[in-house]
N, C-alpha and C positions, 0 to 999 in steps of 0.2 A: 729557293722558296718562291713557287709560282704566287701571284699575285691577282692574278684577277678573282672576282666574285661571283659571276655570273654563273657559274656554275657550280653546285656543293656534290661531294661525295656519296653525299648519302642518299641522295636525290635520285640516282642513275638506280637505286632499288625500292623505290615505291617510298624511302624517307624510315623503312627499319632501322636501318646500319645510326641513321642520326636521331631515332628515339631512343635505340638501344645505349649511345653513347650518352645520350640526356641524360637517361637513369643511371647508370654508372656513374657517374662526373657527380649529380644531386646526392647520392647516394656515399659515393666515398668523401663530400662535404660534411653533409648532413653526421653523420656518423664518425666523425672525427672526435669530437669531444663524449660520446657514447660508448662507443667500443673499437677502439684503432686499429685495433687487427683487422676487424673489418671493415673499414673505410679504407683501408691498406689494400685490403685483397679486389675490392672496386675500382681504386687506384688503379693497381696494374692490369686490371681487366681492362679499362679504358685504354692504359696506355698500349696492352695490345692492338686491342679492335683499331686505336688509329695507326699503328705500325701497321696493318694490315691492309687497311684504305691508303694509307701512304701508298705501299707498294703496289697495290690493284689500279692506281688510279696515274702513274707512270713514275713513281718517287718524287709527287710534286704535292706539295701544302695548297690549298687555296686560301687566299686569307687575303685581309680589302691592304690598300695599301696605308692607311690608321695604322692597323694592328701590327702590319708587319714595321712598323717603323718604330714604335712601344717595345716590339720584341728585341730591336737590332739594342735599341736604346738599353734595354737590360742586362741583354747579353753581353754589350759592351762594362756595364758596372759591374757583375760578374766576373767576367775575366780579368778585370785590375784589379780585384782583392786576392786573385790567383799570386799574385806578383811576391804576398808574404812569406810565400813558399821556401823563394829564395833565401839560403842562409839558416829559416828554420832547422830544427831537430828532428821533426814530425815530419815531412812535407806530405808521407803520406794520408795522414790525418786529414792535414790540412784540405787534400782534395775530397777526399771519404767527406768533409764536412761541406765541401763546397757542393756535392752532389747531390745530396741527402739536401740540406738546408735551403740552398739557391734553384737547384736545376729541377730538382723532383718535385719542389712544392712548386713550382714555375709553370709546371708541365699540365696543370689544370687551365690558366688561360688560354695556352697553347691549344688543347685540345676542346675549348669553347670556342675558340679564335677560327680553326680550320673545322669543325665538323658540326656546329649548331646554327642552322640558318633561320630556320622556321620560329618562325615570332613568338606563335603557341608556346610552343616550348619553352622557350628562354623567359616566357612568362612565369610556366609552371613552375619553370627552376628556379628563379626569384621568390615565388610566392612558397613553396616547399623551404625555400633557405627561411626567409622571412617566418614561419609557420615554428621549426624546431627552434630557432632562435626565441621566439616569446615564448615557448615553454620552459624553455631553458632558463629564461631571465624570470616566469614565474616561482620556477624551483629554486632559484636562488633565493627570491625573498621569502620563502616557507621556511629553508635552514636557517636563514636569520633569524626568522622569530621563533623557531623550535629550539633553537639555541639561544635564545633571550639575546642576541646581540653580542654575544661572549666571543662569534668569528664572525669573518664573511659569509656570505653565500657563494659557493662559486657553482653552483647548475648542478651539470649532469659529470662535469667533474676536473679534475687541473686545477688550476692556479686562479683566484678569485679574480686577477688582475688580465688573465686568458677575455674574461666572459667581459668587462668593464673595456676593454678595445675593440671589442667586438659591438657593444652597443654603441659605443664611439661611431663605428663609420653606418651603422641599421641609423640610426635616431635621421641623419637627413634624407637618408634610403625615403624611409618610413614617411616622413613629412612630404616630399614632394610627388609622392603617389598618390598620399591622399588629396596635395592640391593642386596637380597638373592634371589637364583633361585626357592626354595619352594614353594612360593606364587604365583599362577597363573595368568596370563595378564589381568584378570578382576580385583583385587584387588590389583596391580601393577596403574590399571586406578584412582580406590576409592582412593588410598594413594599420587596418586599426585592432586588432588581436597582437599585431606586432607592437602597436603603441603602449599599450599594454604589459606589455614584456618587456618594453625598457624601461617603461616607467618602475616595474617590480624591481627589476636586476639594478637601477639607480638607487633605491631604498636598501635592497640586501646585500649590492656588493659593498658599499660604502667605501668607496674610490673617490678620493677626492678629486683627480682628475677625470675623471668619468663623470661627475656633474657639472664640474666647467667646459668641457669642450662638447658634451652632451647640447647646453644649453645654449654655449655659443653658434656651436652650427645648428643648430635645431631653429634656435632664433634669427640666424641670417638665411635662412630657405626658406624661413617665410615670409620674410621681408623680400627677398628676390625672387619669390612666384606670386606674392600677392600685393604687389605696389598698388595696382589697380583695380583689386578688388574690397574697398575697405571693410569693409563689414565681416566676410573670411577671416580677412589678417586679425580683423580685433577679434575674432575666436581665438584662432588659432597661439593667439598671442598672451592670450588670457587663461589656455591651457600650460602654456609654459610656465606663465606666471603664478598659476596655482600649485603645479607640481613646486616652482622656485619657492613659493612663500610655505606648502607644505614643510619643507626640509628646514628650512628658518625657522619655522615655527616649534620644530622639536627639538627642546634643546642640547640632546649629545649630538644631535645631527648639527645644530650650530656650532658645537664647541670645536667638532670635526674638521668643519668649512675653514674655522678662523684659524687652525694653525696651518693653514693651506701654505701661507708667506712666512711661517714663524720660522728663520736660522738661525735659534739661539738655545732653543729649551727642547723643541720637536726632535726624537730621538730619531726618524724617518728621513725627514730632510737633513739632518746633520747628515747623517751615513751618506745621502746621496751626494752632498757636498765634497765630503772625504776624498767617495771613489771615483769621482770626476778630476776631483785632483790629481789621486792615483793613475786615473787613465793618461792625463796631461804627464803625467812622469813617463809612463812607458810610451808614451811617443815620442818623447825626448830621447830614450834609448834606443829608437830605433826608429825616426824618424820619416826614413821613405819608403820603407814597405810594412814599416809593423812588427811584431813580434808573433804575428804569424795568425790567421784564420781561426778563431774555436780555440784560442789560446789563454784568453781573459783572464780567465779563473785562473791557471797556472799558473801564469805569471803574475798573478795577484797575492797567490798563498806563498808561491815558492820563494819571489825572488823580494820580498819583506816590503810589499806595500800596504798589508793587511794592519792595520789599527784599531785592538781588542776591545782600544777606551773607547776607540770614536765607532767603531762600527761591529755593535753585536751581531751575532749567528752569523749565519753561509751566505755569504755574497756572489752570487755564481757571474753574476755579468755587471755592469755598468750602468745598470738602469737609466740608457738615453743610446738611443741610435747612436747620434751623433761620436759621441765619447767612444763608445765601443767600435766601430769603424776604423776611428782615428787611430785609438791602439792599436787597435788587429791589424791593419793594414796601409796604415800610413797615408803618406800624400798620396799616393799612386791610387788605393783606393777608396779613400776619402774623393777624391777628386772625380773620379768614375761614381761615386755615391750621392753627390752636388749635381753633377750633371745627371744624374737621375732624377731625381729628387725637382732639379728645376726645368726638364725640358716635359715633365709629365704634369705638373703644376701649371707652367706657361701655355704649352697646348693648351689643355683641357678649359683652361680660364680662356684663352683666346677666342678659342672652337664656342664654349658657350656666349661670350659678348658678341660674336659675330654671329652666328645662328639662333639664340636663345632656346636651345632644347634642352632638356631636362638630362640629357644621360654625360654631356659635358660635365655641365655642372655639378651631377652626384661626380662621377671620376676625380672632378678637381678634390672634392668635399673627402673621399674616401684616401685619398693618397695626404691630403691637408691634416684629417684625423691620424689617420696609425703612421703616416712617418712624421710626421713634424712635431703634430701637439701633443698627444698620449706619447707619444715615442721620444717626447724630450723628459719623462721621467720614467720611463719605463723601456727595457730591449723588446720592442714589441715584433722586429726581425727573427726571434729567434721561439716567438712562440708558434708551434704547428697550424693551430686551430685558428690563428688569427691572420697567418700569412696567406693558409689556404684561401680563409673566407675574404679576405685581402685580393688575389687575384680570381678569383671567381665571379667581385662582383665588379671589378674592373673588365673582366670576358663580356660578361652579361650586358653590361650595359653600352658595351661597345659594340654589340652586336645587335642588342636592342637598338643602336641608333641608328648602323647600318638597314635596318629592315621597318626602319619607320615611314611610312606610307607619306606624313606632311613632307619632311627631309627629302626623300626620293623624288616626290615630286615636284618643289622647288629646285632639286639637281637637275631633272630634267628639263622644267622651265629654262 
């Protein structure tokens, strides 16, 4: 994997080949949680157009040497949960799932990482993600109240808990658009429509993780771009606190909040209690590689971990990264998941306390949100629409920092 930057693929034909890939890439995002057959068939249109520039351009990636050291770092946690294969029933499941789940949804930073250079663009595609996203979170809170509260909202469609991790890593996206100067007066406009939309999808999904970690990082972004501006922060801080005090102030949305810690009577957290246990059993059975990839469920129902009393309906996963790893794949890749986990935290927190730019620090904030915090009560690994949008805006924003004009030119100073 060639490494320099200096030069893009797309660039050698007037910049078609990399508008063309823009909208594919936007396009097979966007349209993930709307119609997946075709965000599917965008998908692989991309993934051609760049097999194609691959090959035209001498079978070499261009991509900054950041990106390509993010990529080795995944590839590497990837291939140690390959490790559960051994010994499995399935193995070839196991890989069908590693392909499908790890490599294919991967294959979007990939292809923002080597073929999007131009600024413009990565703007558009931010601001287009940002854009279906607050419609998204607005449709949610219309089925809430068209439904009197009776279900969640979950959008345009999936799982309520799909769209509540997805405003998870938007909500600091959102905030520090609106308050770094980087971001120009057009996508300063997208990100308060965005506001909007999380604000909605926070009332209609009715995620109780989704308002804690909403709030938290919402309120440390703004505490970390506006130290020095006080008058901003006490806006900005006072919108928080009103959306905060709104949800307080209604009382099933109170009664919601306070069984948040409740492990005694909440039939939600009990279950998750249960099957974190259960997960801790099947790593006990199989402690160094797991009980195999996409195996969870199986060996959940089959081999009698499943508890009728303690845990009603269908339990398909583990609802926590962590737990579900551990099972599936053991120490071998558990330990590839850790070193995931903390050399993209540690960078990104690094890279922003040493340069203070803003695309650090959303990176840290995005990976902080859907693997650690939502991802400790929820398998947020194994939802599509959250993984996609998961490395998309980890491409984007690393790419946006590569072509940032302050950065550059301090590099060249």
């Amino acid at each position: 994997m060639k490494r320099e930057y200096d030069v893009a693929p797309g660039e050698q034909n007037g910049g078609l080949y990399e508008k063309i890939m823009a909208v594919f890439l936007v396009l097979g995002l966007c349209l993930t949680r709307i119609a997946t057959a075709a965000a599917q068939t965008f998908l692989v249109l991309a993934a051609v157009l760049g097999l194609y520039l691959w090959y035209k351009n001498g079978k070499k990636l261009f991509v900054s040497d950041e990106a390509n050291k993010y990529i080795i770092v995944t590839c590497i946690f990837f291939f140690t949960t390959l490790f559960s294969a051994i010994g499995a029933s399935n193995p070839g499941t196991i890989f069908s799932f590693a392909l499908n789940d790890w490599f294919w949804r991967f294959l979007i930073f990939v292809l923002v990482a080597a073929f999007i250079r131009k600024r413009a663009y990565l703007e558009n595609m931010l601001s287009a993600a940002i854009m279906v996203f607050a419609i998204d979170g607005m449709l949610s809170l219309y089925q809430f109240i068209a439904h009197k509260g009776n279900f969640r909202g979950y959008g345009f469609g999936g799982n309520a808990l799909d769209l509540s991790a997805i405003v998870c890593m938007f909500v600091p996206v959102i905030t520090v658009i609106l308050l770094d100067h980087r971001f120009p007066a057009l996508m300063k406009k997208t990100a308060m429509l965005g506001l909007l939309g999380a604000i909605a999808e926070l009332f209609g999904g009715w995620s109780r993780g989704a308002w804690l970690v909403s709030f938290l990082l919402g309120a440390f972004s703004v505490f970390c771009f506006m130290r020095n501006k006080a008058k901003t922060a006490l806006v900005a801080l006072l919108v928080f606190c009103c959306i905060g005090g709104t949800i307080l102030a209604l009382p099933h949305y109170t009664a919601r909040l306070v069984t948040t810690f409740n492990t005694t009577t909440n039939g939600s957290n009990l279950a998750r209690i249960w099957i974190w246990h259960s997960s801790i059993e099947m790593f006990k059975k199989a402690p160094v590689n797991g009980v195999g990839l996409g195996n969870w469920e199986q060996e959940y129902i089959a081999q009698g971990y499943r508890d009728l009393q303690k845990t009603k309906g269908r339990l398909p996963h583990a609802h926590n990264n962590f737990f579900q790893i551990l099972a599936e794949t053991g120490l071998i890749g558990t330990m590839g998941f850790l070193y995931f986990t903390f050399y993209f935290l540690y960078h990104s927190f690094r890279n922003w306390r040493l340069k203070s730019n803003p695309y650090d620090f959303l990176i840290f904030t995005t990976v902080l949100s859907m693997v650690v915090l939502f991802g400790s009560t929820h398998l947020t690994f194994a939802l599509a629409s959250v993984v996609r949008t998961f490395w998309f805006l980890l491409a984007v924003l690393l790419q946006l920092k590569q072509t940032d004009p302050e950065l550059q030119g301090s590099q060249h100073a």
